[in-house]
C-alpha distance (Angstrom), angle and dihedral (degrees) to the residues before:
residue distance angle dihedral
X1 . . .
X2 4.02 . .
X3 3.41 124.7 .
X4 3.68 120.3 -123.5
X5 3.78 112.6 -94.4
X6 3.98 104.3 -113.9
X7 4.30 113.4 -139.4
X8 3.80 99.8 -89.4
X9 3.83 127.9 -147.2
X10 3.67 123.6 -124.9
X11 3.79 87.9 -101.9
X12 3.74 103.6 37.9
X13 4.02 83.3 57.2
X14 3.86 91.9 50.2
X15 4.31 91.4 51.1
X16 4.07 89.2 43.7
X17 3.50 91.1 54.3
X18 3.91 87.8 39.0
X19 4.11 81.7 58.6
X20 3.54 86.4 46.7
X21 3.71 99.9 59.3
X22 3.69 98.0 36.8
X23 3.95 93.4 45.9
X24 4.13 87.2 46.9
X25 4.15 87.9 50.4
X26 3.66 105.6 56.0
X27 3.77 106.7 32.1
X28 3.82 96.1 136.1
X29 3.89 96.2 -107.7
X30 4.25 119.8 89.2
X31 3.26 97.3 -147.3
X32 4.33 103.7 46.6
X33 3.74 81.7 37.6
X34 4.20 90.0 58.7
X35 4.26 88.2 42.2
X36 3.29 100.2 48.5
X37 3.62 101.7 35.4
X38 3.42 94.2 50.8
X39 3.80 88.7 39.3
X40 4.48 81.2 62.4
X41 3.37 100.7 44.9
X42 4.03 93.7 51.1
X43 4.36 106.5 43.1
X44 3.97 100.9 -1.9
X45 3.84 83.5 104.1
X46 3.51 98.2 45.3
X47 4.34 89.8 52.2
X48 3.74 121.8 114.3
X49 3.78 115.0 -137.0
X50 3.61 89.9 -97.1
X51 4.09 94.0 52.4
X52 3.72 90.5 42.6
X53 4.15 83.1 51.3
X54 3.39 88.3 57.8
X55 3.22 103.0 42.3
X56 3.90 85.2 49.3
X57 3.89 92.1 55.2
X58 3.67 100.6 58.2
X59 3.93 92.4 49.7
X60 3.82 76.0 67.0
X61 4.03 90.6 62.5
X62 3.93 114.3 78.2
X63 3.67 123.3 -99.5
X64 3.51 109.2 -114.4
X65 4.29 83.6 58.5
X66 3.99 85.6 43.1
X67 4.32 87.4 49.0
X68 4.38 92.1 41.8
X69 4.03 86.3 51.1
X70 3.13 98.4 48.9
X71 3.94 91.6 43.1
X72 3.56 88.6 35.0
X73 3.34 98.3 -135.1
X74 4.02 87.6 128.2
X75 3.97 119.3 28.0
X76 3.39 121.2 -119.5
X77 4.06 108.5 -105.0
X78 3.84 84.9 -163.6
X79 4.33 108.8 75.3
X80 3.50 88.8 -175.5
X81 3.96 87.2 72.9
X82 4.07 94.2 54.1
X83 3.74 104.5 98.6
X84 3.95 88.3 35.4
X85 3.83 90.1 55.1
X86 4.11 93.0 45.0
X87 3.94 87.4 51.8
X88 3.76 91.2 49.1
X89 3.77 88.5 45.6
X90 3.83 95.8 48.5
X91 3.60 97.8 49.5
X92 3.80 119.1 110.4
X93 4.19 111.9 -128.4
X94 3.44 125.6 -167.0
């Protein structure tokens, strides 16, 4: 169940996505590391509460799910994470 989103200051937004980034860079796996942390640097400032939420919740799923969604070789049981995992997919890296 997800907690409500509490109104945010200016700064409190800025160190959450700060957490964001960092906690999407050094995951332990290359490749989710490389997806997600370019993923951050690209849109994270351009995410609603709700989006950055989101995006919050499936750094809380394990990396090997994170790597067979986005490879889909495993569907995601979670539908809240479609449109998160299409963006990740779509983005160019390199």
């Amino acid at each position: 169940m997800l907690k409500p989103i509490p109104t945010l200051s200016s700064h409190e937004r800025e160190l959450w996505r700060k957490r964001l980034t960092y906690r999407s860079e050094h995951r332990g796996c290359k490749e989710t590391d490389i997806v997600l942390g370019t993923y951050c640097r690209r849109s994270l400032a351009a995410l609603d509460d709700d989006a950055l939420a989101c995006f919050e919740a499936l750094l809380e799923e394990d990396d090997a799910d994170i790597w067979q969604w986005l490879t889909e070789k495993k569907p995601c049981p979670n539908p809240r994470f479609d449109s998160l995992l299409s963006a990740l997919r779509a983005q160019k890296i390199g």
